[in-house]
N, C-alpha and C positions, 0 to 999 in steps of 0.2 A: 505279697498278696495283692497290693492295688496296680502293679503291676499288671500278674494274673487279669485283674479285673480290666484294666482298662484295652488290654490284648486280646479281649474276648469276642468273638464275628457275633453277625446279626443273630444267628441261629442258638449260641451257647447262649447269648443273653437274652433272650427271648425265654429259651430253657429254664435259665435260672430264675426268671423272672414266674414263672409258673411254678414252679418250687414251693418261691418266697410268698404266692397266693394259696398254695395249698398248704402247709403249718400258717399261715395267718387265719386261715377261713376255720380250721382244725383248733387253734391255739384259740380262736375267738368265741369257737361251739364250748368249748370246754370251762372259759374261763364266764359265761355267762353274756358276752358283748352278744351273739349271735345266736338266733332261734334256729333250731334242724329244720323246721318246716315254712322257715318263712322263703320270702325272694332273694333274700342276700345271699346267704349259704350256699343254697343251689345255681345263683348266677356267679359267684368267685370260683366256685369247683369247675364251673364250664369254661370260666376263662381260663383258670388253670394244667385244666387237660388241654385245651387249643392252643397254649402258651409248649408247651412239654412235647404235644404232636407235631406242632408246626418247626420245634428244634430235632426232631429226627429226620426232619427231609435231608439233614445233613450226612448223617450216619445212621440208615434207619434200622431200627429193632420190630421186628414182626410182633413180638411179644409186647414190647413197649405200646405199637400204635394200638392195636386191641383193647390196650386195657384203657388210652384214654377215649378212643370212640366211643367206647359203650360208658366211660365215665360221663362223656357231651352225652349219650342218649338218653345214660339214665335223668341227668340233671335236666335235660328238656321236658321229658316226662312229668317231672319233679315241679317245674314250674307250671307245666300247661296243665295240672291238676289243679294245684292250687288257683291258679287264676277262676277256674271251672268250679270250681267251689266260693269264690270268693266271689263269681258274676250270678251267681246261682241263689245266694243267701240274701233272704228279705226280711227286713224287722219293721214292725211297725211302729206308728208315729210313736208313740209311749215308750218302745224299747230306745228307742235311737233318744229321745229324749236321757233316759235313763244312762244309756252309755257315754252321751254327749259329755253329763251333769258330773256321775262317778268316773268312769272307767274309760277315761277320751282314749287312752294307749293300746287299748285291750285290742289283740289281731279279732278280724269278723268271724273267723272259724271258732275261736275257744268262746267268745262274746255268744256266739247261736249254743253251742252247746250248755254253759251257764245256763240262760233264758230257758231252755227247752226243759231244765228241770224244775221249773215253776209255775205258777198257774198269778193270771191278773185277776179281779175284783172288784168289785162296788161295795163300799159297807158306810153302815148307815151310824148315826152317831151313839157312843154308848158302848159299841161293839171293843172287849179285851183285848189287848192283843200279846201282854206281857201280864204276867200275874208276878208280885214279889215274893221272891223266897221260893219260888219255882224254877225249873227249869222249862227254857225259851226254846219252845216246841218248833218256831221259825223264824230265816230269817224274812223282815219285813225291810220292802223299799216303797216309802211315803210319796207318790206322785203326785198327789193330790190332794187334796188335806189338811187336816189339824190333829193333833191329840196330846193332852195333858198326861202326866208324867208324876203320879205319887208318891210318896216314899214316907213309912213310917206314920200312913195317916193325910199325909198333907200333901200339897202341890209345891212342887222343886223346880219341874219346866216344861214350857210347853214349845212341843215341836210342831214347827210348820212345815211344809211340802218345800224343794223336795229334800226326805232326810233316810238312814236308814234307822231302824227301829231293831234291838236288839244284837245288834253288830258286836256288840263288847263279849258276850256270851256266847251267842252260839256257837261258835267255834271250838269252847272246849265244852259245853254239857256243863256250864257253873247256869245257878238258879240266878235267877232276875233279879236285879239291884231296886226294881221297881216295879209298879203298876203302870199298863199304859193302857189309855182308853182313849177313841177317837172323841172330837167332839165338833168334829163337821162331819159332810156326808164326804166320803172319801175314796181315791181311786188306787188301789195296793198292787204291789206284786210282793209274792212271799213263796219258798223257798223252804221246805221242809228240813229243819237241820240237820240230822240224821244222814239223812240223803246228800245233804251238799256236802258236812263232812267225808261222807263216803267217797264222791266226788273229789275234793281237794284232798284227798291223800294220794290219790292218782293221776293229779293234775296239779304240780306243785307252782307249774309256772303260774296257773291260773290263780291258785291262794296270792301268791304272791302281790299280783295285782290287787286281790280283793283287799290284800292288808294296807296295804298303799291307800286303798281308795277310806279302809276305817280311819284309818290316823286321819287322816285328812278330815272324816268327817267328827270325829270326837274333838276336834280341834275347833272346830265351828261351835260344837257342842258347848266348848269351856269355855269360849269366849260369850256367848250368849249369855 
């Protein structure tokens, strides 16, 4: 076999070398390393087919070359979208803050779609935002801020900015561990649960991140 291998001209090793990028770029979609829609994906497949086309000049297949041209077209396609999209999306100073704080990993495309199913806010002090022993109507991210945290009658803790508020629950529709009332004047974004649920069951990549970013902040939470 390493015989084979090391007997092999510029063209089969080039070939095989396109191979070994295309089950890596396939083996890496599948096993989690590799997003479908990100830049990687579609720049290893274009190298791939260029690696596989450029070993037919040896012995060329009509059928072969076809199918990796259009494999280079699609994948150009593939990225001069995403780029168009990615030059194209704007967040304001508060979001970018928001994604900076939680979700630095998050690609800009699923990042605008999250944001777009929310609304930001001013709320003044006093104002609910978790009732105990209810169910957590949204989720809340504290930009700005203060709000105390009761439980059982009494004050447990108080969250400063920036924090999420109700992250432990909304997710599965369990009732609030707590009361949370602002007690500065406060700048929110919040996130109808229901709705993000519905959301993150069709956007698993996206939960995924959001759960990353809760552990992380329940962690802040316990140390506090």
């Amino acid at each position: 076999m390493w015989d084979y291998l090391t007997g092999l001209d510029l063209f089969n090793a080039v070939g095989i070398l396109g191979v070994a990028l295309y089950l890596g770029s396939y083996s890496a979609l599948q096993t989690g390393f590799l997003r479908g829609q990100g830049y990687a994906y579609a720049s290893i497949n274009a190298a791939a087919a260029s690696c596989v086309l450029f070993s037919l000049w040896q012995k060329f297949n009509l059928s072969s070359a076809l199918i990796q041209i259009f494999w280079i077209g699609i994948s150009a396609v593939g990225i001069t979208r995403l780029f168009l999209i990615r030059h194209r999306l704007r967040f304001t100073p508060e979001e970018r803050d928001l994604l900076k704080t939680v979700m630095p990993d998050m690609p800009k495309e699923q990042a605008r779609e999250l944001l777009n199913l929310g609304n930001w806010f001013t709320a003044e002090p006093g104002q609910i935002l978790t009732k105990e022993c209810e169910p957590v109507p949204h989720l809340a991210y504290l930009a700005k801020g203060e709000a105390s945290v009761t439980s059982g009658g009494r004050q447990v803790a108080l969250i400063k900015h920036p924090a999420f508020i109700g992250e432990i629950t909304c997710l599965n529709g369990d009732e609030a561990t707590g009361t949370v009332v602002l007690t500065r004047p406060s700048l929110i974004f919040t996130i109808n649960a229901q709705r993000l649920r519905n959301y993150l069951n069709k956007n698993p990549a996206v939960q995924d991140q959001l759960e990353i970013a809760f552990s992380r902040e329940l962690r802040y939470k316990l140390v506090a």
